[in-house]
N, C-alpha and C positions, 0 to 999 in steps of 0.2 A: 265647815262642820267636821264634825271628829265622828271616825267611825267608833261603832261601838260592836261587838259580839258577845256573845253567851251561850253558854249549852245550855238545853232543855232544861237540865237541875239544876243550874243557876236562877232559874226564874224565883221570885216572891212565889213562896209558898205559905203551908197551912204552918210550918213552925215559926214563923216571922221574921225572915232571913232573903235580903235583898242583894243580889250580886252579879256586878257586869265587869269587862274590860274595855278600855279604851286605850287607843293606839294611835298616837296623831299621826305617824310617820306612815300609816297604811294610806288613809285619807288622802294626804298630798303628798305623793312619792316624787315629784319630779323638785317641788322644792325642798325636800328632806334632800334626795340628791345634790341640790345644788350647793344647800347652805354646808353637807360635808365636802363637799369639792374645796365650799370657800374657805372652810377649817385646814381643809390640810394644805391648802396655798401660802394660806396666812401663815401656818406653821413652817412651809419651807421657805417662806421668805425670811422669817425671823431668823431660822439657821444661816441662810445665804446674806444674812446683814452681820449679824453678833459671831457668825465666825463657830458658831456652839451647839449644838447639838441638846445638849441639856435645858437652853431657852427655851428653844423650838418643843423640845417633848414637853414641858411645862405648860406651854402655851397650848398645844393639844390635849391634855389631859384638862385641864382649865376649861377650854373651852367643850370639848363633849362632857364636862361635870354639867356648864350649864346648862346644857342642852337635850339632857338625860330623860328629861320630862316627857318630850318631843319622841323622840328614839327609841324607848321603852315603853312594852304594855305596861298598864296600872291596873290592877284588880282592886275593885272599890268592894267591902262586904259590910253591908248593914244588918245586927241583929241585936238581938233584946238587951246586949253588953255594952256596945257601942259599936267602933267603926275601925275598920281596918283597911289599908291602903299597903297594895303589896306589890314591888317591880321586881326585877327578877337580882336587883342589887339590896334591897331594903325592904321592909315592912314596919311600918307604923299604927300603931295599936291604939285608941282612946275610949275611954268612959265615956258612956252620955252625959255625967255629971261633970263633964272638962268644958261642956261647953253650956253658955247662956242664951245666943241667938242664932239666928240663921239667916242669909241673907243673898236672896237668890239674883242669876242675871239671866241670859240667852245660853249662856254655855253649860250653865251648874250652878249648885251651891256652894257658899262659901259659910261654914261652922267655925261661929267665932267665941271665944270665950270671955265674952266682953258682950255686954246688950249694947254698946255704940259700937260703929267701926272707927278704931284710933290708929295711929302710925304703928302702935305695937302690937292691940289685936290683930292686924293682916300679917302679924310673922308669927305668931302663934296660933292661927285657925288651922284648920283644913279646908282646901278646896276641893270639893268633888266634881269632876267630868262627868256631867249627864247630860248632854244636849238633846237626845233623841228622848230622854227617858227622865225628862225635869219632872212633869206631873206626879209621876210613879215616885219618885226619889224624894218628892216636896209633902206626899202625903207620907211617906216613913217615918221621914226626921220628924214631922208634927207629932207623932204619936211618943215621942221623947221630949224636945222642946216647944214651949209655949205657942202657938199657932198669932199670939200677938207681937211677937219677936221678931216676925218677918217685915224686911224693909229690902225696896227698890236701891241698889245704891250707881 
């Protein structure tokens, strides 16, 4: 499970503004720990094989890109505009009219711009981290998209 926190005026209020963080790397610190051990192992091994310096930083850099998710809080803000997802590298911005359905699991929802999930709507949705806070998060998004657009997947 992913922790999640919030200040007090983060909470759903009376202007219709829904806003949390979540932080995977607080949750489980000791495999967040391990898996950077296993990055910068793997990165000096590549240096101590290829002779090169500039492999190995590639290969570090590469591998905490993808692991960025994990490593960094995410500030998810739902309000009357649409949705915002912000780390402390990027922010992403969308209209409620970018998307068509919603389609929740155990961890969050995923806001897809497509009413099926295809191989190319899951690279162009949003996923939202709400596991403690699905109920909350699944009646918002309704009050935007269709409450018959919700599918198990």
């Amino acid at each position: 499970m992913t922790t999640t926190s919030e200040p007090p005026a983060a909470r759903a209020g009376a202007d219709g503004v829904l806003e949390w963080t979540v932080w995977p790397a607080r949750e489980s610190r000791l495999l967040s720990v391990a898996v950077a051990l296993a990055i910068l192992a793997l990165s000096a091994l590549v240096v101590l094989s290829y002779q090169s310096v500039w492999y190995g930083a590639m290969l570090l850099v590469a591998l905490l890109a993808a692991t960025a998710s994990h490593y960094l809080p995410t500030t998810y803000r739902l309000d009357d505009e649409g949705v915002a997802l912000r780390t402390p590298v990027t922010t992403v911005c969308r209209p409620w009219s970018a998307f068509a359905a919603y389609f929740s699991d155990t961890g969050g929802l995923f806001l897809s711009p497509g009413s099926r999930l295809t191989w190319l709507t899951q690279r162009r949705g949003l996923y939202l981290r709400c596991p403690d806070r699905l109920a909350e998060v699944t009646a918002h998004v309704r009050r935007f998209i269709e409450a018959g657009s919700e599918r198990k997947h």
